[in-house]
N, C-alpha and C positions, 0 to 999 in steps of 0.2 A: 805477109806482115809478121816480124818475128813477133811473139805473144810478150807482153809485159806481165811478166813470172818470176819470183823470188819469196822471200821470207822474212818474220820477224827474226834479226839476225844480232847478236851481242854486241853492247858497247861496252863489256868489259873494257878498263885502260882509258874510257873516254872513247869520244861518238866519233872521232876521229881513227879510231880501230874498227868501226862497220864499214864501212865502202870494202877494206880489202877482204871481208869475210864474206861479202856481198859476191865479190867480184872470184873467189875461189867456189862456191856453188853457181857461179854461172848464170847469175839472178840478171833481171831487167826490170827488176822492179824492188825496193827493199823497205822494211818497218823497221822503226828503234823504238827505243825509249831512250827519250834527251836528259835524264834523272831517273835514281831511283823509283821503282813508280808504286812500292808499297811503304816508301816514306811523303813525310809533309817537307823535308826539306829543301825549300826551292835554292835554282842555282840563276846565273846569267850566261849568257854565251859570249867568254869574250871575243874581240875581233879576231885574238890571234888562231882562237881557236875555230871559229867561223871559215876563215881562211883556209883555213889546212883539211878541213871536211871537206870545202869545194874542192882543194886540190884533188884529195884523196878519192873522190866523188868522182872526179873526171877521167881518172885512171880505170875506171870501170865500163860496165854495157850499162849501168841503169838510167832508165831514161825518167823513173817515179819514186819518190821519196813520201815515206807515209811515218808518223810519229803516232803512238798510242800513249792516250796520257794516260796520272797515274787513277791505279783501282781503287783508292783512297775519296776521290771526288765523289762529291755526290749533291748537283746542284738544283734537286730536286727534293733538298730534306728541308721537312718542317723546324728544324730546331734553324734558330739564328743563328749560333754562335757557328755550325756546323756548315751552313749553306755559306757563310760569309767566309769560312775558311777554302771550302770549295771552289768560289767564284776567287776566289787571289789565287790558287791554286791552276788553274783553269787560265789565269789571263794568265800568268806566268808560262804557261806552255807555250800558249800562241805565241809571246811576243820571243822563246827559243825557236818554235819551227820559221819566226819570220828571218827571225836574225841567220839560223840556217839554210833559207832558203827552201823547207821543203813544201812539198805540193798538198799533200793530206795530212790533216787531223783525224786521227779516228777517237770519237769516244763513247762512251756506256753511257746514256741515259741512265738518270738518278732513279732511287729507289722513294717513292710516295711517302712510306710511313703510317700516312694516317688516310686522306682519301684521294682517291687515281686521279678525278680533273684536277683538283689543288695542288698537286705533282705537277701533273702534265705543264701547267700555267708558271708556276715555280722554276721549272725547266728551263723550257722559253723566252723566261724574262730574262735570266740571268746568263742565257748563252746571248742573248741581244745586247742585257750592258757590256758583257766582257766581248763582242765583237766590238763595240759603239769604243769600247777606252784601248783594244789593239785593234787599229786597220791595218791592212793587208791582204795578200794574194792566196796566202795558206788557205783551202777551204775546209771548211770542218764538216767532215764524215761521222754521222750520227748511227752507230753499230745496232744491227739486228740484236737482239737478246731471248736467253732462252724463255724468259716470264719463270723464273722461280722467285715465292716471296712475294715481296712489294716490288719487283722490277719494273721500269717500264721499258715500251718498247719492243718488247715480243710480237706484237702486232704492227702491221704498213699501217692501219688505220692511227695507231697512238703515234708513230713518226712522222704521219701527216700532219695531225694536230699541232706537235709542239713545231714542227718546219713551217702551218700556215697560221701562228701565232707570233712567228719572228717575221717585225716588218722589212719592208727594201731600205735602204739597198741591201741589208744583211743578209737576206732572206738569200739572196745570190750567192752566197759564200757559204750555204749548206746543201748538203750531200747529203746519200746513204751507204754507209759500207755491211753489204748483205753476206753473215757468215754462215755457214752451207750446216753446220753442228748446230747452232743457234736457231734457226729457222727449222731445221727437222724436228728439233726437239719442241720446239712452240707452236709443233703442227702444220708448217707447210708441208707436205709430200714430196718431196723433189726425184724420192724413187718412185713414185704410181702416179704424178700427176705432174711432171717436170713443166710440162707447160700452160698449167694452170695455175702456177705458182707464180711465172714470172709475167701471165697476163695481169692476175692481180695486181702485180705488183705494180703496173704500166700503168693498170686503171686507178689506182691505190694514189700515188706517190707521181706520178711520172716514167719512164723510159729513163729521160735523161738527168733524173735525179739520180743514178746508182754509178757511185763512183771509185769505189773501191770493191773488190770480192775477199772474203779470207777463204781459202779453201782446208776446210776443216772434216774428215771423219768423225763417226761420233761413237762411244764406247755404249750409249746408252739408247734404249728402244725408239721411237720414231712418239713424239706426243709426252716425254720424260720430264719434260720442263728442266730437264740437269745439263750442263753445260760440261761435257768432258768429252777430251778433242781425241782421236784418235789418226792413226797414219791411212793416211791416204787409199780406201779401196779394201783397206781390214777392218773399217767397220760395219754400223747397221747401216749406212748409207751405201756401201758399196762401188765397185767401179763404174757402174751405170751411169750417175748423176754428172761425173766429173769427167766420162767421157765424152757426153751432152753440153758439159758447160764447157769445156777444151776447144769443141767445135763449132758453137756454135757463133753466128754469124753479128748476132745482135749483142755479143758479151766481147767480141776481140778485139773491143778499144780499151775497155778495164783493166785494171792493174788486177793480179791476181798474186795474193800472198798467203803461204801457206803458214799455220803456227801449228803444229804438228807437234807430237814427242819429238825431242831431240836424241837420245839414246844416250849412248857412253860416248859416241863421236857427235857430234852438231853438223859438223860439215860434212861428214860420208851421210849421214841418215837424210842431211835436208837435199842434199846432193841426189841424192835415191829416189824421194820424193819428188822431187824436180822433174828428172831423169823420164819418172811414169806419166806423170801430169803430159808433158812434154809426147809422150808414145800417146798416149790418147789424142793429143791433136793430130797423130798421121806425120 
């Protein structure tokens, strides 16, 4: 089975210009952003350009399309005016990844503010109306996080909660996407306990709850609560984990996307990255 493997890859010029940036690293798997994702400024997808993505799409090997909305959202804050900007924000994506056709949503769990369960419920709700006001197939991938701050989400236990807070049918159209930097640093082990990570996780959340991987090194110690990505194998996580997850048996249905430094080149470095990820499966 070739491996579904790729990266978050630029829509500079419009999301119309990833497929072929996709398609020059060799990806089978790719992440955008459908809009800028450190502005409020929402867009629509129109058809002509819908169209030309699929085209552009089919000219490639990718068989998985993932979108990360934007870092701005935050549908877990206690201010009104904040959380209501978030959730328009928020539906607005979905109803881009629908109109595009992609497969995943990935996004950060809000930050609390003031107390974790009134977070965690706040979350919840507002990922359920804005599934309830966009239906469709896109499912939304709820990201591992490091836990600095008011994050949530550093824990399987708190992405249990707000996933067995959102009722059916919605509750079907969430996921977990588990990043390999995010999770080291919020204390799973994946380098001394690689498979007591992912039992948890099984016992945690489900097996077939985890649908995206980002495969991320990390520049900071193992327990740092700091989220900073580093290349693949140079960091404190090492070649070990991602020789593990390359191979093994129970992850080689998962899309696996790398968001790595990009360098002075994007495409030779994500390319390179690729390239190793790739040599660790044999």
């Amino acid at each position: 089975m070739t491996p579904l493997l790729g990266a978050h890859v630029s829509t500079a010029g419009g999301v119309t210009e990833a497929p072929p940036r996709a398609r020059a690293i060799e990806a089978t798997a790719m992440q955008i952003f459908t809009k800028q994702a450190n502005r409020w400024a929402e867009r629509e997808c129109e058809p002509d350009e819908c169209s030309r993505f699929a085209a552009a799409l089919a000219d490639t090997a990718v068989q998985v399309t993932v979108s990360h909305d934007s870092y701005l959202i935050n549908l877990a804050s206690p201010d009104a005016a904040l959380r209501e900007k978030s959730m328009a924000s928020f539906a607005a994506e979905l109803r881009r990844c629908e109109a595009l056709g992609l497969t995943y949503l990935v996004s950060h769990p809000g930050n609390y503010m003031d107390d974790r369960e009134s977070g965690l419920a706040r979350n919840a709700d507002a990922i359920t109306e804005c599934l309830e006001q966009v239906p469709g197939r896109t499912v939304l991938c709820l990201e591992t996080t490091a836990g600095s701050g008011t994050a949530l989400g550093a824990s399987f236990e708190e992405l249990a909660a707000i996933i067995a807070r959102i009722p059916e049918p919605h509750r079907s159209r969430v996921g977990v996407c588990v990043d390999t930097c995010h999770v080291y640093s919020a204390g799973y082990d994946l380098v001394n306990d690689y498979d007591g990570v992912w039992a948890r996780f099984a016992d945690t959340l489900g097996a077939d709850r985890l649908r995206v991987l980002h495969l991320n090194d990390s520049k900071v110690p193992f327990g740092s609560r700091k989220d900073r990505h580093e290349l693949i194998g140079e960091g404190t996580l090492g070649e070990a984990p991602f020789r593990r997850i390359m191979t093994d048996d129970r992850l080689s249905h998962v899309p696996k996307v790398i968001e790595t430094p990009k360098g002075d080149d994007a495409t030779a470095t994500d390319s390179r990255m690729l390239a190793r990820l790739r040599g660790y499966a044999g």
